[in-house]
PDB file of N, CA, C and O in Angstrom:
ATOM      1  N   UNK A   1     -43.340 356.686-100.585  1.00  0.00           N
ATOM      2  CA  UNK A   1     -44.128 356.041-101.618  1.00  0.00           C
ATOM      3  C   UNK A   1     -44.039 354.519-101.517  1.00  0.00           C
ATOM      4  O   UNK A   1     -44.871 353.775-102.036  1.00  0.00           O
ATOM      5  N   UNK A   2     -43.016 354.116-100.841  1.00  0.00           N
ATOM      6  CA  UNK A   2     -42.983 352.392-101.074  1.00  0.00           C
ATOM      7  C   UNK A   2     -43.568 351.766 -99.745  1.00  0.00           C
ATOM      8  O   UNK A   2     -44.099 350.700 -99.434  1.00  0.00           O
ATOM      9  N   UNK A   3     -43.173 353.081 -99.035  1.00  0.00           N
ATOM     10  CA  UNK A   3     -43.811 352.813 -97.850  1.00  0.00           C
ATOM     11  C   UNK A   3     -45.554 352.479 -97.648  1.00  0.00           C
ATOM     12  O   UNK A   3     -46.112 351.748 -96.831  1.00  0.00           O
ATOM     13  N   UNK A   4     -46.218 353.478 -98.928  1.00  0.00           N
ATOM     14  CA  UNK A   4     -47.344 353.443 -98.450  1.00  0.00           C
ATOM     15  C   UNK A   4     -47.816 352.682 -99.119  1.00  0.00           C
ATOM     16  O   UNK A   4     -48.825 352.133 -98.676  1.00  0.00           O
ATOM     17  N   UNK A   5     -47.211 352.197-100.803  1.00  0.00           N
ATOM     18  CA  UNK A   5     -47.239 350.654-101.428  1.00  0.00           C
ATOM     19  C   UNK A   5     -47.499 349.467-100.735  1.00  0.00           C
ATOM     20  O   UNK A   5     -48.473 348.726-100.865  1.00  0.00           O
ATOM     21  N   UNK A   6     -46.421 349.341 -99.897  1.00  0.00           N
ATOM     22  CA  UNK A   6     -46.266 348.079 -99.135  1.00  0.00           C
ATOM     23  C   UNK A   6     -47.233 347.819 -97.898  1.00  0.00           C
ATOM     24  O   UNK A   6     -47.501 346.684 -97.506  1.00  0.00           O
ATOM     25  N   UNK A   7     -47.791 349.121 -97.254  1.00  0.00           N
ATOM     26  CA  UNK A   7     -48.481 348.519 -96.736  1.00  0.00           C
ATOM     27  C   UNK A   7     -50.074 348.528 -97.004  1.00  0.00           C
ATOM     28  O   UNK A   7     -50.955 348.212 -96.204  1.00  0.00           O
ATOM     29  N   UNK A   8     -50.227 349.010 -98.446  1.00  0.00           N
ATOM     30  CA  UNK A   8     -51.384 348.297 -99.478  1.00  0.00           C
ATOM     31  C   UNK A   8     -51.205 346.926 -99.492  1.00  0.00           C
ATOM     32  O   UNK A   8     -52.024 346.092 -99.106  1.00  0.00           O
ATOM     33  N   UNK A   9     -50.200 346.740 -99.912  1.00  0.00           N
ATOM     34  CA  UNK A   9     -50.183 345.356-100.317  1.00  0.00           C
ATOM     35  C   UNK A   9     -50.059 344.335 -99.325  1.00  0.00           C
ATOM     36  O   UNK A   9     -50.186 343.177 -99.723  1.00  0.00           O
ATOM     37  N   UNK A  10     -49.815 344.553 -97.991  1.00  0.00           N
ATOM     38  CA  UNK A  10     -50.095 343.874 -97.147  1.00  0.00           C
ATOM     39  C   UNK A  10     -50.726 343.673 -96.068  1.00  0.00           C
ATOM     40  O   UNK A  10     -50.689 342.761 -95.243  1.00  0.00           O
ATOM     41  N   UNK A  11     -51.549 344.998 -96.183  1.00  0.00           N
ATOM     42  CA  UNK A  11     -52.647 344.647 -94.661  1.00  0.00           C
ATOM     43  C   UNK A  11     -53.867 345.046 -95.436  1.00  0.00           C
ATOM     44  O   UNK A  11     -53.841 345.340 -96.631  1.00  0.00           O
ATOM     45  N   UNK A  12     -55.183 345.035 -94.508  1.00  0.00           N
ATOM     46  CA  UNK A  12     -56.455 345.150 -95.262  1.00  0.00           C
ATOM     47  C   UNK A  12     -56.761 343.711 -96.017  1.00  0.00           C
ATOM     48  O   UNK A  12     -57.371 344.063 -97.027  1.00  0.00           O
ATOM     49  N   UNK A  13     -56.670 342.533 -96.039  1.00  0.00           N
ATOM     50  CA  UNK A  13     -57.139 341.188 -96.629  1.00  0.00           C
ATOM     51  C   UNK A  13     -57.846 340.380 -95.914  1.00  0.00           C
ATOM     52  O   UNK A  13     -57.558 339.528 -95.074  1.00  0.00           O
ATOM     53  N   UNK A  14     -58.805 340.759 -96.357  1.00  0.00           N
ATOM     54  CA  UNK A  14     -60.577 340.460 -96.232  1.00  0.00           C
ATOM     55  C   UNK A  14     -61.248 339.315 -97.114  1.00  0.00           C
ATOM     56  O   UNK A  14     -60.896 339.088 -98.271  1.00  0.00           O
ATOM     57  N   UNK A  15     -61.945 338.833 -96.651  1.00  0.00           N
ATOM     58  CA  UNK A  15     -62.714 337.473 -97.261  1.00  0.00           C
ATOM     59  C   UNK A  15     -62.594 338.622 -99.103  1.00  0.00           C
ATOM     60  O   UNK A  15     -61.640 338.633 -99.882  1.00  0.00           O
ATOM     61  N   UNK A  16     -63.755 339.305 -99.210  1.00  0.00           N
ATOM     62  CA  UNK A  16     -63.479 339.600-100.770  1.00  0.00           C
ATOM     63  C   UNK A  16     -62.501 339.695-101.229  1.00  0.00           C
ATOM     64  O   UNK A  16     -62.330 339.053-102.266  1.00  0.00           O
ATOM     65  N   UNK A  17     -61.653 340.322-100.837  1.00  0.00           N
ATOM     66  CA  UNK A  17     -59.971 340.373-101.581  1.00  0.00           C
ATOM     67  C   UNK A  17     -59.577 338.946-101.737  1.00  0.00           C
ATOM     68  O   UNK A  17     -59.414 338.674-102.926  1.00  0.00           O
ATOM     69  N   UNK A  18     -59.365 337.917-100.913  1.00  0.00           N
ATOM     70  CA  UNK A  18     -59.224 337.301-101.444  1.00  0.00           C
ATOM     71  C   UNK A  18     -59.520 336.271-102.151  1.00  0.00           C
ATOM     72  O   UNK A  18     -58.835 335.398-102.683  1.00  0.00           O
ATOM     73  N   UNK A  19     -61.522 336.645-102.048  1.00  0.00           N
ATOM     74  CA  UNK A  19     -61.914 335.654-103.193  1.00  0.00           C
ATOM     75  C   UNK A  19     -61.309 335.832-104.568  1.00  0.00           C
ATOM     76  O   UNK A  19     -61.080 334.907-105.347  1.00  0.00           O
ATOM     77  N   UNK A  20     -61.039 337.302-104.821  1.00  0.00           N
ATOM     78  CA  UNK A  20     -61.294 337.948-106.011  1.00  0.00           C
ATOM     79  C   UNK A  20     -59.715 337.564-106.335  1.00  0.00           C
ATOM     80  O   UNK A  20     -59.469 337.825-107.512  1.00  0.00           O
ATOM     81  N   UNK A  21     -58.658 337.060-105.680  1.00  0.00           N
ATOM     82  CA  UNK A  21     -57.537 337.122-105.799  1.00  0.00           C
ATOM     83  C   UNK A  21     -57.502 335.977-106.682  1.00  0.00           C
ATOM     84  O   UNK A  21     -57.178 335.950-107.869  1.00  0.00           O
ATOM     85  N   UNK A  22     -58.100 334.499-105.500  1.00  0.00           N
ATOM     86  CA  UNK A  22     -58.054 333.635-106.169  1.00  0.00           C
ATOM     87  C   UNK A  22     -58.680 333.225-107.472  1.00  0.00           C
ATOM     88  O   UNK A  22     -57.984 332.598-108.271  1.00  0.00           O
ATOM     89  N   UNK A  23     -60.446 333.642-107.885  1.00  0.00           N
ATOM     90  CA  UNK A  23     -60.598 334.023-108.798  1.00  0.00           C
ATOM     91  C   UNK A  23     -59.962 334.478-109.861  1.00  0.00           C
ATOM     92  O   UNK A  23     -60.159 334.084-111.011  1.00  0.00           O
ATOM     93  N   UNK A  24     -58.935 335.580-109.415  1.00  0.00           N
ATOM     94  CA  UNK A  24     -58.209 336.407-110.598  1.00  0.00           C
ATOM     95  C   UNK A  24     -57.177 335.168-110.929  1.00  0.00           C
ATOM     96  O   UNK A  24     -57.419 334.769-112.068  1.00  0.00           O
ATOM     97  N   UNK A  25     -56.219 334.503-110.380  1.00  0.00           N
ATOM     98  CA  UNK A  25     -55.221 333.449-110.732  1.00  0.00           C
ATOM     99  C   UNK A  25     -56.040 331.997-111.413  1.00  0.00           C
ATOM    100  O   UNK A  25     -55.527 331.363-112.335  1.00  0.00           O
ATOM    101  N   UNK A  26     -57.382 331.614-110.787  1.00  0.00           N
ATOM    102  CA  UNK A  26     -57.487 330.924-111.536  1.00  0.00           C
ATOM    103  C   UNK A  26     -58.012 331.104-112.867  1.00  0.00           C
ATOM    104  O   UNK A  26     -57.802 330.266-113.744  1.00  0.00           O
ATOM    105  N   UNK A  27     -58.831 332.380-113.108  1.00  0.00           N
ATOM    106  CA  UNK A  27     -59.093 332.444-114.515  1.00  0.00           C
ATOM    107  C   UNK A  27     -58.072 333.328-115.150  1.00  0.00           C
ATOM    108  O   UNK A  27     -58.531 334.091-115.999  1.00  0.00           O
ATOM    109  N   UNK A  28     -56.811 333.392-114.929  1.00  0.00           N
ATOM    110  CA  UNK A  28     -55.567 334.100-115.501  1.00  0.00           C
ATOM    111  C   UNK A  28     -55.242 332.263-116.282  1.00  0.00           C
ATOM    112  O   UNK A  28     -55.112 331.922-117.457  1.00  0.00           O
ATOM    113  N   UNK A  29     -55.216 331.609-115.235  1.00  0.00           N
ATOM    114  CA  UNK A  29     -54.760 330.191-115.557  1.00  0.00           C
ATOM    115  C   UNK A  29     -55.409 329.327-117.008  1.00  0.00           C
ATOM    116  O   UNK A  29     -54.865 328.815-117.987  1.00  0.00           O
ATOM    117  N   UNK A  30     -56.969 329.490-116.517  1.00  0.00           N
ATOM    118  CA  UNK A  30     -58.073 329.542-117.241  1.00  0.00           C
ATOM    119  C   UNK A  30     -57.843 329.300-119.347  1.00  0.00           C
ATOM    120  O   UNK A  30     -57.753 328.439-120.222  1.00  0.00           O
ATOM    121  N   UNK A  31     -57.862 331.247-119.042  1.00  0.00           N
ATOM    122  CA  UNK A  31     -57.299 331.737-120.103  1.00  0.00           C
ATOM    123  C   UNK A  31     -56.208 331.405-120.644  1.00  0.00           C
ATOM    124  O   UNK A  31     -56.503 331.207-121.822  1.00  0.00           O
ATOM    125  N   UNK A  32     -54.496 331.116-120.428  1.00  0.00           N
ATOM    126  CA  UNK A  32     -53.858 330.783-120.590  1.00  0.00           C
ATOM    127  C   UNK A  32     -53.946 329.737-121.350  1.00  0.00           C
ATOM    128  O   UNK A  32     -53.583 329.831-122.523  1.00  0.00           O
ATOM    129  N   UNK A  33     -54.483 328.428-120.801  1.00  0.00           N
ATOM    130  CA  UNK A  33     -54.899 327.362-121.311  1.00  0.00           C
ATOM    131  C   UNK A  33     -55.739 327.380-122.812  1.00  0.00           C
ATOM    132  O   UNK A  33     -55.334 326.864-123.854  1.00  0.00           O
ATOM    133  N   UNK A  34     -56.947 328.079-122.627  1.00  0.00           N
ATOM    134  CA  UNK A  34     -57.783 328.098-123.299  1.00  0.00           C
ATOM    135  C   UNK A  34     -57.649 328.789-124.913  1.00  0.00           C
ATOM    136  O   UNK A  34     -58.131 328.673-126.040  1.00  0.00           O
ATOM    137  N   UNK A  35     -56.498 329.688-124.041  1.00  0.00           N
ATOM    138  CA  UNK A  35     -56.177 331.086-125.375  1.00  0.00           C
ATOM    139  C   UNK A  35     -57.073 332.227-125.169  1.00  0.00           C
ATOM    140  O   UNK A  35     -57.042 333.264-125.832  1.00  0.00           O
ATOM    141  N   UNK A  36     -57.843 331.977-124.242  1.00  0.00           N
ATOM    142  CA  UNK A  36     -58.919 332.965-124.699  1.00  0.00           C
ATOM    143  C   UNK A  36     -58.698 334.699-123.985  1.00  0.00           C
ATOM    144  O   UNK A  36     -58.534 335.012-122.806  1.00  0.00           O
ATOM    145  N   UNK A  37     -58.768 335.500-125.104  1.00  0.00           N
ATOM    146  CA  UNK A  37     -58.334 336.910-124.240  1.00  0.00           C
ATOM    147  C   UNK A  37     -59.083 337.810-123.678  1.00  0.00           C
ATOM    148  O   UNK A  37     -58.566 338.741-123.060  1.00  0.00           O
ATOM    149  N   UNK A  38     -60.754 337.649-123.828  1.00  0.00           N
ATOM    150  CA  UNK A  38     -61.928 337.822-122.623  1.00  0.00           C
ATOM    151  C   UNK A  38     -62.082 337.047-121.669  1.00  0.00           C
ATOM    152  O   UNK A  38     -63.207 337.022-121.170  1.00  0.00           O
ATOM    153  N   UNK A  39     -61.563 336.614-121.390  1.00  0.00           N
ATOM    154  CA  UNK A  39     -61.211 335.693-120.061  1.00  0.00           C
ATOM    155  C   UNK A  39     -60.683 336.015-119.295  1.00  0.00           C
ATOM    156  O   UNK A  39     -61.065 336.055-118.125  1.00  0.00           O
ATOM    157  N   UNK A  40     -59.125 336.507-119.929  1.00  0.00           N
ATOM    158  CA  UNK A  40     -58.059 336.976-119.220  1.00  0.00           C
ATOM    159  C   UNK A  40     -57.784 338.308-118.778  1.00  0.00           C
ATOM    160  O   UNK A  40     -57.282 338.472-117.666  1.00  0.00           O
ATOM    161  N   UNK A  41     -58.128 339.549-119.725  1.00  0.00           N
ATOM    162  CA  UNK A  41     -59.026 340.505-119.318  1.00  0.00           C
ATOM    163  C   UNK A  41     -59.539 340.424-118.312  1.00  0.00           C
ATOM    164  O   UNK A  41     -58.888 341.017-117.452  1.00  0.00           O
ATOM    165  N   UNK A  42     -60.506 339.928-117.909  1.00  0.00           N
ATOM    166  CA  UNK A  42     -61.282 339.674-116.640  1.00  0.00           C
ATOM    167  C   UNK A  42     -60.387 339.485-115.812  1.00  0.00           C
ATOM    168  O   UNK A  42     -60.273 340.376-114.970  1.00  0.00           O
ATOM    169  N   UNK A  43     -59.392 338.254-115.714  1.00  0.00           N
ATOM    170  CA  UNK A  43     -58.657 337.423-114.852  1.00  0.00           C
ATOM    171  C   UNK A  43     -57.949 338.805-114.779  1.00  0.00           C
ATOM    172  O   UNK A  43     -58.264 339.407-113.753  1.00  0.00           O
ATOM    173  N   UNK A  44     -57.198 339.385-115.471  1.00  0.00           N
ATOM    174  CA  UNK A  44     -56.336 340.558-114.741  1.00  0.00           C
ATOM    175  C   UNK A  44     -56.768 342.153-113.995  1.00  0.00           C
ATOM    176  O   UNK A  44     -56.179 342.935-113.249  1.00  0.00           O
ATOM    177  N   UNK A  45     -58.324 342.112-114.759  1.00  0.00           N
ATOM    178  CA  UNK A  45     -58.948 343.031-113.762  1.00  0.00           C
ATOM    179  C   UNK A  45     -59.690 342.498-111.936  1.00  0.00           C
ATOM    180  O   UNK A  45     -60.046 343.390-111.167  1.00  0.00           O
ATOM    181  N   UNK A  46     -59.771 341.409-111.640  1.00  0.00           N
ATOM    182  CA  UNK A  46     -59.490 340.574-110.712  1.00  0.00           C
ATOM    183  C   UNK A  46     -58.571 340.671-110.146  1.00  0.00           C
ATOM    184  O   UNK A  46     -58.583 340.849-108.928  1.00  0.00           O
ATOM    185  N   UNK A  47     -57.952 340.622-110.547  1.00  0.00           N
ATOM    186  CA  UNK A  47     -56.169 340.314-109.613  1.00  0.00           C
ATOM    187  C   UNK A  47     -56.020 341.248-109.481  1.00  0.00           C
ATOM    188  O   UNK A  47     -55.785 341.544-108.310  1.00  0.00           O
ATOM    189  N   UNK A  48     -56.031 342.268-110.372  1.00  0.00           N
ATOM    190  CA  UNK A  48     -55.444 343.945-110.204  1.00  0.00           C
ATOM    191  C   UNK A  48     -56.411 344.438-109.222  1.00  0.00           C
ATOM    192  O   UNK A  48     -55.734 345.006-108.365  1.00  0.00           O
ATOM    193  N   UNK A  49     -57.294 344.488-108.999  1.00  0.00           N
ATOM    194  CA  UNK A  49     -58.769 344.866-107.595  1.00  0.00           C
ATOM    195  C   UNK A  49     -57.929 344.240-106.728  1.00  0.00           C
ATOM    196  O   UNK A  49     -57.055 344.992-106.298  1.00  0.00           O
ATOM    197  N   UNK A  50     -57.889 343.060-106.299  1.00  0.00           N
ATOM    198  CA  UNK A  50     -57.592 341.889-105.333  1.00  0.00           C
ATOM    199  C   UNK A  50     -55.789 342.831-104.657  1.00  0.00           C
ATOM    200  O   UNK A  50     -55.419 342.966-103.491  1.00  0.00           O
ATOM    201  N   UNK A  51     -55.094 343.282-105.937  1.00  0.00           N
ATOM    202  CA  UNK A  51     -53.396 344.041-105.243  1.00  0.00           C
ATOM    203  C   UNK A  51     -53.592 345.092-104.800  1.00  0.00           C
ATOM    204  O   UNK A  51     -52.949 345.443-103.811  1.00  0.00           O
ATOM    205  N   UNK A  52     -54.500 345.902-105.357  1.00  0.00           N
ATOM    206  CA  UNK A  52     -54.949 347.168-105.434  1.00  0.00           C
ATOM    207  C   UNK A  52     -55.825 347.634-103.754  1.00  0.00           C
ATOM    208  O   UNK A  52     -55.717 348.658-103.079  1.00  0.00           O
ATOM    209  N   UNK A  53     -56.637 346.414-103.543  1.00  0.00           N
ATOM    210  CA  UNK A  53     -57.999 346.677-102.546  1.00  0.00           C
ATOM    211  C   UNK A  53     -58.778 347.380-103.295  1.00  0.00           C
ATOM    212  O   UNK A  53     -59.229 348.308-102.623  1.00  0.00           O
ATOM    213  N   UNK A  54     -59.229 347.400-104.555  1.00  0.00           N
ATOM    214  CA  UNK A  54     -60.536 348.329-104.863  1.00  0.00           C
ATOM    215  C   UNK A  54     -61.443 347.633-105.428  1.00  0.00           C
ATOM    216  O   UNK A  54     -61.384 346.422-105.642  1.00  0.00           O
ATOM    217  N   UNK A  55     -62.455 348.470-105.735  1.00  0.00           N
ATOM    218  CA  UNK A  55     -63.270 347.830-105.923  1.00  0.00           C
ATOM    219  C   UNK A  55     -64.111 348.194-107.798  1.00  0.00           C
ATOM    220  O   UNK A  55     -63.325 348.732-108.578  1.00  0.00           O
ATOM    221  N   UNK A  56     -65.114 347.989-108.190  1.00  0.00           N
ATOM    222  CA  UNK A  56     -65.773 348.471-109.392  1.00  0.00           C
ATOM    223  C   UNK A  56     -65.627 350.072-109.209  1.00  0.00           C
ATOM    224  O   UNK A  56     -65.007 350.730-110.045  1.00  0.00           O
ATOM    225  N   UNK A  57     -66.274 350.712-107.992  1.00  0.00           N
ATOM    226  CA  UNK A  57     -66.598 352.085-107.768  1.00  0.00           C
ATOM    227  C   UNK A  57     -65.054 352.740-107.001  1.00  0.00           C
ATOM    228  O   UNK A  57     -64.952 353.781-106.351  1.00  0.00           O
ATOM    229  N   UNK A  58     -64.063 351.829-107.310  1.00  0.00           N
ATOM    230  CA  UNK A  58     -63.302 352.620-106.585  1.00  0.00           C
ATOM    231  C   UNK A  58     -63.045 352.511-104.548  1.00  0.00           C
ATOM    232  O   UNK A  58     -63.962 351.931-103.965  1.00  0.00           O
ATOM    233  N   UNK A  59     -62.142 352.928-103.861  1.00  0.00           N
ATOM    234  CA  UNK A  59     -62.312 352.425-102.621  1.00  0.00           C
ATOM    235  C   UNK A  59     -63.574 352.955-102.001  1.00  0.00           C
ATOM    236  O   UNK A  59     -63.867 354.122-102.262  1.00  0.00           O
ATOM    237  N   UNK A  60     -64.498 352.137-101.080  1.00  0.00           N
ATOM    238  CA  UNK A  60     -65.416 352.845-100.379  1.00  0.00           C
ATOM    239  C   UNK A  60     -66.503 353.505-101.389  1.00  0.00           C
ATOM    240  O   UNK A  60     -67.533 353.975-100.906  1.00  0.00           O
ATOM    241  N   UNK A  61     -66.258 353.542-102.904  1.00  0.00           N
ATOM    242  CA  UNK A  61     -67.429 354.641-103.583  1.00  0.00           C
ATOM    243  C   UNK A  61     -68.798 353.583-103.427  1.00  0.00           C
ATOM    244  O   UNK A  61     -69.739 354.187-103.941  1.00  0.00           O
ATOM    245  N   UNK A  62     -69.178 352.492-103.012  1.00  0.00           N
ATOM    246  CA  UNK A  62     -70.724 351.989-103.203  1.00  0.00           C
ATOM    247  C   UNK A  62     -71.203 351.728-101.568  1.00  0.00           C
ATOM    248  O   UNK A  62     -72.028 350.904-101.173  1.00  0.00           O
ATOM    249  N   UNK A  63     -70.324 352.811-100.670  1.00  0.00           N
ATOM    250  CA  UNK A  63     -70.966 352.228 -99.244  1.00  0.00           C
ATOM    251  C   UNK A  63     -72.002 353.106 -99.496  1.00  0.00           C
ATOM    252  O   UNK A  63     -72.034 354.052-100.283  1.00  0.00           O
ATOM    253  N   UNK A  64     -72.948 352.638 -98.647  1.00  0.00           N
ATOM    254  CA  UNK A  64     -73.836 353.102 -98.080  1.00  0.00           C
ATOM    255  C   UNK A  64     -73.721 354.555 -96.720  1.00  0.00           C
ATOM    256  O   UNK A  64     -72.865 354.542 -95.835  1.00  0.00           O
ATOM    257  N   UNK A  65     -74.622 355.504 -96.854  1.00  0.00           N
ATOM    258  CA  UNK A  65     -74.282 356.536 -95.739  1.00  0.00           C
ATOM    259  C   UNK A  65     -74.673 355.997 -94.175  1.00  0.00           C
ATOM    260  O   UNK A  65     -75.636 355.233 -94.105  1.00  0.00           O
ATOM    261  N   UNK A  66     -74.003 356.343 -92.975  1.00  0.00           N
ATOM    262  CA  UNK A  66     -74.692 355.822 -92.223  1.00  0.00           C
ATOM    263  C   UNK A  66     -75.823 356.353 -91.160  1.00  0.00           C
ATOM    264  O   UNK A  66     -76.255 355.862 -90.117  1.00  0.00           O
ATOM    265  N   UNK A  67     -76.153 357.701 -91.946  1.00  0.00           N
ATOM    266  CA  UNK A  67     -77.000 358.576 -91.420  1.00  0.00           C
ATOM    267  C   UNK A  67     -78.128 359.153 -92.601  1.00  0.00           C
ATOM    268  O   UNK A  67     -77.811 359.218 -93.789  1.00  0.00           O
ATOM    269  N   UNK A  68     -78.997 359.413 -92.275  1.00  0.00           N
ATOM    270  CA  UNK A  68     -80.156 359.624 -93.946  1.00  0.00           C
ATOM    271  C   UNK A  68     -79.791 361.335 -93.880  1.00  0.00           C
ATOM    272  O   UNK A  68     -79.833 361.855 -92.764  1.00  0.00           O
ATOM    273  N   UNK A  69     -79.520 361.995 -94.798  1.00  0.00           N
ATOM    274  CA  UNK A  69     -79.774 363.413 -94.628  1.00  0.00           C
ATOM    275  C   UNK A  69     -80.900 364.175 -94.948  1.00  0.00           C
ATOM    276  O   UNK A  69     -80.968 365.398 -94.818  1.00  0.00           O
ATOM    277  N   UNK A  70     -81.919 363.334 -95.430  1.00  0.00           N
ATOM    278  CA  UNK A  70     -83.556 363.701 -95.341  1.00  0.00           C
ATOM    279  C   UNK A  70     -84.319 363.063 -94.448  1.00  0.00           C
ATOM    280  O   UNK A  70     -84.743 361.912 -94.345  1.00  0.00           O
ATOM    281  N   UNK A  71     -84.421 364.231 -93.707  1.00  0.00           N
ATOM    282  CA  UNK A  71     -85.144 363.800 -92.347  1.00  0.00           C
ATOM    283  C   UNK A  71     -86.719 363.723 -92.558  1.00  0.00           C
ATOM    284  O   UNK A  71     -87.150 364.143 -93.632  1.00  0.00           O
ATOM    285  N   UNK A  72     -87.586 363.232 -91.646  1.00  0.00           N
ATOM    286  CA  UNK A  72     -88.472 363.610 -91.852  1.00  0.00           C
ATOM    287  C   UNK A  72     -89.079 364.719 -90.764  1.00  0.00           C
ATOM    288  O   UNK A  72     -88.414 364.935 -89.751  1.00  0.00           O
ATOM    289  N   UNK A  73     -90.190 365.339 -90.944  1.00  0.00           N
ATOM    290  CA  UNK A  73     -90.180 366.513 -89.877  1.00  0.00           C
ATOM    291  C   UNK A  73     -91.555 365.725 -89.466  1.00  0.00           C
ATOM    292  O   UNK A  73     -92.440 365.403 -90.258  1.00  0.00           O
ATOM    293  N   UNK A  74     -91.542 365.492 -88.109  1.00  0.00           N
ATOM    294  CA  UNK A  74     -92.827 364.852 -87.436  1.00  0.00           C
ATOM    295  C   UNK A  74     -93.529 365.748 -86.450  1.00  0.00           C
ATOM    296  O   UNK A  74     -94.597 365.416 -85.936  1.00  0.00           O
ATOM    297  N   UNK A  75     -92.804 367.104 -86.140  1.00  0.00           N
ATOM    298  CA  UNK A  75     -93.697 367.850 -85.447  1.00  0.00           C
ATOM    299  C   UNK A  75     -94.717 369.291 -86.532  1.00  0.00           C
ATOM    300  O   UNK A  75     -95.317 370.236 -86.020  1.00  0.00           O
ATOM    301  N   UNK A  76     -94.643 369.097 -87.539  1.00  0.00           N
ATOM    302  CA  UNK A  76     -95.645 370.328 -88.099  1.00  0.00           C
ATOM    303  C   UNK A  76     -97.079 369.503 -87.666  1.00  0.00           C
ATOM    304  O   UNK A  76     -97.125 368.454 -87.023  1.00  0.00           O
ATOM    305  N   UNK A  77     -98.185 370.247 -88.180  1.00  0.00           N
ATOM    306  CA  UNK A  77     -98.984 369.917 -88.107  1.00  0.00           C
ATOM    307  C   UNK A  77     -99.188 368.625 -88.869  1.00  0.00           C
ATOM    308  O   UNK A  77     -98.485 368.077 -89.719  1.00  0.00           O
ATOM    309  N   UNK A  78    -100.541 368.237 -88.236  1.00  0.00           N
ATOM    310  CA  UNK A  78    -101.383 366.720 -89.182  1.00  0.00           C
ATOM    311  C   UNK A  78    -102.357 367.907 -90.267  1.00  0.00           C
ATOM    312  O   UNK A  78    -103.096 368.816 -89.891  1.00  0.00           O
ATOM    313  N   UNK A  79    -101.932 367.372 -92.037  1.00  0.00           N
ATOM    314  CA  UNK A  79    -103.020 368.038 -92.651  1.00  0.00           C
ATOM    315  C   UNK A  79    -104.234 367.082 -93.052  1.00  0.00           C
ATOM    316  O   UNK A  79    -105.236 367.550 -93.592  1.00  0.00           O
TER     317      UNK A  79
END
């Protein structure tokens, strides 16, 4: 288990991860300052994506397929 923790947390860091990282620290910072706790909310669902690698849909749930499974059929007849 720590095993497979750790290497979440350290490989896989990709331009988005760590926009969303820095994003997440500066509006953690943000908030702090401000007081404000819809801010920070945000700022910790940010950061938590950014430790995590996920995303809104979860890992991988908004790719795209890379094959169509409705084909079209081009040999019946022309009606």
């Amino acid at each position: 288990m720590i095993k497979t923790l750790r290497l979440q947390l350290l490989t896989g860091w990709h331009l988005a991860r760590w926009i969303r990282l820095v994003l997440g620290i500066a509006l953690l910072v943000q908030a702090i300052a401000t007081g404000d706790v819809l801010v920070g909310a945000f700022a910790i669902l940010l950061f938590g994506q950014a430790v995590t690698n996920t995303g809104c849909c979860g890992p991988a749930g908004c790719s795209v397929p890379m094959t169509s499974q409705h084909t079209k059929d081009t040999t019946g007849p022309i009606k």
